[in-house]
C-alpha positions in Angstrom: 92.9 88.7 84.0 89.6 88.0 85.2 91.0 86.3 88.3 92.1 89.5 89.2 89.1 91.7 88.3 86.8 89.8 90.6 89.2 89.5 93.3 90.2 93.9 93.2 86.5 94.5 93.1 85.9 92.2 96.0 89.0 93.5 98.5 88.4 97.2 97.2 85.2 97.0 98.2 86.5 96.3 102.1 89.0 98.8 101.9 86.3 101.1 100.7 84.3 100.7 103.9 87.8 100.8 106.4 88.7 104.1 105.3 85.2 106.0 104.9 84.8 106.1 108.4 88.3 107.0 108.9 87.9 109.8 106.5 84.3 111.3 108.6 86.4 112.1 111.6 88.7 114.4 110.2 86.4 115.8 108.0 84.1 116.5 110.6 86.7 117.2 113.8 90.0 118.0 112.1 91.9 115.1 113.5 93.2 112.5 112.9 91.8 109.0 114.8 94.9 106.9 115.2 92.6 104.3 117.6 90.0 103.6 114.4 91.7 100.5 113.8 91.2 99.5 117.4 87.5 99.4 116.4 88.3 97.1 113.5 89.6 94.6 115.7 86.8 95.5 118.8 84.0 94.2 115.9 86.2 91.6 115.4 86.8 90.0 118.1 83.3 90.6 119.8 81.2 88.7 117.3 84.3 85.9 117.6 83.3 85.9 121.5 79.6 86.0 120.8 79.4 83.0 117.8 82.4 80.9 118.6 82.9 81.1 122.1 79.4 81.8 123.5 77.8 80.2 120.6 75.0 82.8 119.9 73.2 83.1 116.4 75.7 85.3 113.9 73.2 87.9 113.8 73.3 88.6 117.0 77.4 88.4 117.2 77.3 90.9 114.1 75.1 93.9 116.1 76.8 93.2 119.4 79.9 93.9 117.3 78.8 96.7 116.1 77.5 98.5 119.3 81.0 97.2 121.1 82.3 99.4 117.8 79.8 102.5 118.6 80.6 102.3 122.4 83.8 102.2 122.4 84.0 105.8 119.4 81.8 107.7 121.3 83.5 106.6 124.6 86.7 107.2 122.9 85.3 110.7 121.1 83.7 112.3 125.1 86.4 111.1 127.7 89.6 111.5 125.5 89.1 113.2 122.5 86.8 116.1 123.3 89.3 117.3 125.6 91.9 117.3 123.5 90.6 118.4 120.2 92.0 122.1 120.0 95.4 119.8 119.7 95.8 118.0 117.0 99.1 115.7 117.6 98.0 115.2 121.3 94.8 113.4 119.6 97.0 111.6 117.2 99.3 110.8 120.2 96.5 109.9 122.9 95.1 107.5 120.3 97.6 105.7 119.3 98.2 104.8 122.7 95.3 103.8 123.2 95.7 101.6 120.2 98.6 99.9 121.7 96.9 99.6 125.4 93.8 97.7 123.4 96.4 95.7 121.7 97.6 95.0 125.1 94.0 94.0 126.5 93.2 91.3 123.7 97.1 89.5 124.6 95.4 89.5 128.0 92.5 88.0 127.4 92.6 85.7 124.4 96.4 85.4 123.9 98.9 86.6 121.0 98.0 83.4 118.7 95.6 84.1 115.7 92.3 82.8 115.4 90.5 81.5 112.7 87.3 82.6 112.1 84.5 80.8 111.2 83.0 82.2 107.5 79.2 84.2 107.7 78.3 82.4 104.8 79.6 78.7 103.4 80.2 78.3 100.3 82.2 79.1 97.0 81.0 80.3 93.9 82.9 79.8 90.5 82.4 83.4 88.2 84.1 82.8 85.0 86.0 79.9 86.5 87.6 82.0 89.5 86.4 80.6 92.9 85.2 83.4 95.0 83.9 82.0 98.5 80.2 83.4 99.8 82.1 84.9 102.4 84.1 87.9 101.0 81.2 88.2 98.2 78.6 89.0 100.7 80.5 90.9 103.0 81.9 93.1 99.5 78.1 93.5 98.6 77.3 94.1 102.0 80.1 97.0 102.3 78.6 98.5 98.9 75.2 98.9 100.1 77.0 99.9 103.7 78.3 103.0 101.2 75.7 103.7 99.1 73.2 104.3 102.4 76.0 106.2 104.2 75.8 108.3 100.9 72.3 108.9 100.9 72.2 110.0 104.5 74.9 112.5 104.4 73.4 113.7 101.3 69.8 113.2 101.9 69.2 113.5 105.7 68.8 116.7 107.8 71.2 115.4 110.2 73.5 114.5 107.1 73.0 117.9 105.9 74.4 119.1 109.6 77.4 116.9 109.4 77.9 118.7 105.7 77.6 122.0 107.3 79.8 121.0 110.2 82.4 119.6 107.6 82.5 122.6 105.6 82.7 125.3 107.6 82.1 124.4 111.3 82.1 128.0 112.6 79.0 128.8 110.0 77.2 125.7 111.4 77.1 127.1 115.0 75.8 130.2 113.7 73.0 129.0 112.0 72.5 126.9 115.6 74.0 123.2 114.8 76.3 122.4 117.9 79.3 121.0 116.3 80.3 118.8 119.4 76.9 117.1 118.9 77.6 116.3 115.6 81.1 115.2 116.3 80.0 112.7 118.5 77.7 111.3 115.8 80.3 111.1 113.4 82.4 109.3 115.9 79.2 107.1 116.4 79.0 106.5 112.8 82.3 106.0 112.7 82.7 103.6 115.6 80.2 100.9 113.7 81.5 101.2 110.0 84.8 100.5 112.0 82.9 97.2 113.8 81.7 95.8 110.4 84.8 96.2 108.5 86.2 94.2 111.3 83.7 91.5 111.0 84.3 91.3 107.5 87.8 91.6 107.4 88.7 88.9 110.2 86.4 86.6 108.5 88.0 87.3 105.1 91.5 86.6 106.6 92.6 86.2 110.4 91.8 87.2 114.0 94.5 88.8 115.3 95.6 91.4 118.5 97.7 93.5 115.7 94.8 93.5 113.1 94.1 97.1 113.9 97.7 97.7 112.0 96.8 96.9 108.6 93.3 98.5 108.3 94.7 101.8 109.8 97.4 101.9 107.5 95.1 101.2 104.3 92.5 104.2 106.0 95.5 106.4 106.2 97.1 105.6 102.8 93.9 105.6 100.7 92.9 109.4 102.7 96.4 110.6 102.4 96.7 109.6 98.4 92.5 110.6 98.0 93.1 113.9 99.2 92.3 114.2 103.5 88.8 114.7 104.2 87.7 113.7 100.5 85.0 110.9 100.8 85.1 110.7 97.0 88.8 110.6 96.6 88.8 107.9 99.4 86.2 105.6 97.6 87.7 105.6 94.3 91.3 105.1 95.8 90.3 102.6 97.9 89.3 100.6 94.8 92.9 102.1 93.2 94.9 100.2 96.4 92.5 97.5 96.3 93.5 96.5 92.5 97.0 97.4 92.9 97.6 95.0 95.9 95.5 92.6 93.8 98.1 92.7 90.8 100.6 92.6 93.0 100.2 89.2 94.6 99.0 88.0 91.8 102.0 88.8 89.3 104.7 89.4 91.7 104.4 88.7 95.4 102.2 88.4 98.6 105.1 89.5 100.5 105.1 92.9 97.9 101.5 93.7 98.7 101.7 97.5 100.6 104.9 98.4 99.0 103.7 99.7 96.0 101.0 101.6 97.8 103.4 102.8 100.3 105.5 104.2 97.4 102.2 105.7 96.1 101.4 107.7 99.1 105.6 109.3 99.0 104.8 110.1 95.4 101.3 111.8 95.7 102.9 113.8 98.7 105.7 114.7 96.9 103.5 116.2 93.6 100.5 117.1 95.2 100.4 116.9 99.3 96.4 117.5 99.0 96.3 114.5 97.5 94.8 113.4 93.7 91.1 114.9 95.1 92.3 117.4 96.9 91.1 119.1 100.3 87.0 118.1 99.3 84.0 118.1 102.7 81.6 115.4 102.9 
């Protein structure tokens, strides 16, 4: 039992920080960012080419991740997405797409095989006799305080308070003289590095991999599809939900088992309550 407290605190607090971002977009824009796990695997695979290839200090993997991450959103967000944004399913179409040509680009360059990545920390530390590695306990801490200062800027910030307005009723904000496209491009931004980190965290916590965009995007869109879409509190607490259910799962039953019972989750949420447990909630 307490195997599996420690071990669903630890991976909810990942999924927490994959679907957040996910969850800013549409809030924000209305759409829906099919490419966000692309940005996932970007982070990843950047600090692998900056520490293990290139052999630069972790730190400085981790923020080139993280601006590869940024660069890539708001690249993604002014050439693609801004064009298209009136249109919903062309967006969702257009980056999915783009997903797969990504996909495409990392085969290129460093080959279909997965990687193994090297930990950010060394280490294993026993908590009432369950080994929990350094490595996923700092990068769960790490996504908390990630969350709890993405919190406090949305809630605390002027140009949090502008991503609220924006988020609640974006025709209002450009009255009162906040340009919406502005803050869309931030959100993207914002969006863009939480995606980086996760990946950083997440290949290190299991593999490197061209299709590791897959899973994170279908944990973003089952925790803000079952949270309620657009709900940043329904998405935190269901993250942590998914996180302990896929825990139990391969714990009791089997590894192989671990997304069905959330993907039966997300038909039976639709099916009772298509806004989801939180409903339709803004930042």
């Amino acid at each position: 039992m307490t195997h599996i407290i420690i071990q669903g605190l630890l991976l909810s607090g990942l999924y927490a920080l994959i679907a957040v971002g996910f969850t800013m977009i549409f809030s924000v824009g209305r759409v829906l960012n099919l490419a966000y796990g692309v940005y996932i695997m970007l982070g990843g695979y950047i600090y692998f080419q900056c520490v293990q290839v290139w052999h630069l200090p972790k730190a400085v993997g981790f923020v080139m991740a993280v601006a590869a991450g940024v660069a890539f959103a708001v690249a993604t967000y002014q050439l693609l997405v801004r064009r298209l944004e009136n249109n919903p399913v062309a967006v969702e179409i257009s980056t999915l797409i783009l997903a797969v040509v990504m996909q495409a680009l990392i085969v290129m360059i460093y080959g279909a095989a997965s990687r193994t990545m090297w930990p950010l920390v060394n280490g294993v530390w026993r908590i009432e006799g369950v080994a929990v590695t350094y490595n996923i306990l700092i990068a769960t801490v790490a996504s908390w305080f990630i969350l709890g200062g993405l919190m406090w800027f949305v809630h605390k910030t002027h140009l949090g308070r502008a991503i609220m307005a924006v988020s609640m009723d974006r025709k209002g904000a450009m009255v009162s003289g906040i340009d919406p496209r502005r803050i869309s491009l931030i959100t993207w931004a914002i969006s863009g590095g939480l995606g980086a980190i996760a990946g950083v965290f997440f290949a290190t916590y299991t593999q490197l991999d061209p299709s590791m965009w897959v899973g994170p995007l279908i944990i973003a869109v089952a925790v803000v599809v079952i949270g309620g879409i657009g709900s940043i509190v329904g998405s935190l607490i269901v993250a942590h939900l998914i996180g302990f259910m896929e825990t139990i799962t391969t714990s009791l039953l089997a590894a192989e088992l671990r997304g069905v019972f959330t993907m039966l989750l997300i038909i039976i949420v639709l099916i009772v309550t298509p806004k989801g447990l939180f409903g339709r909630e803004e930042l």
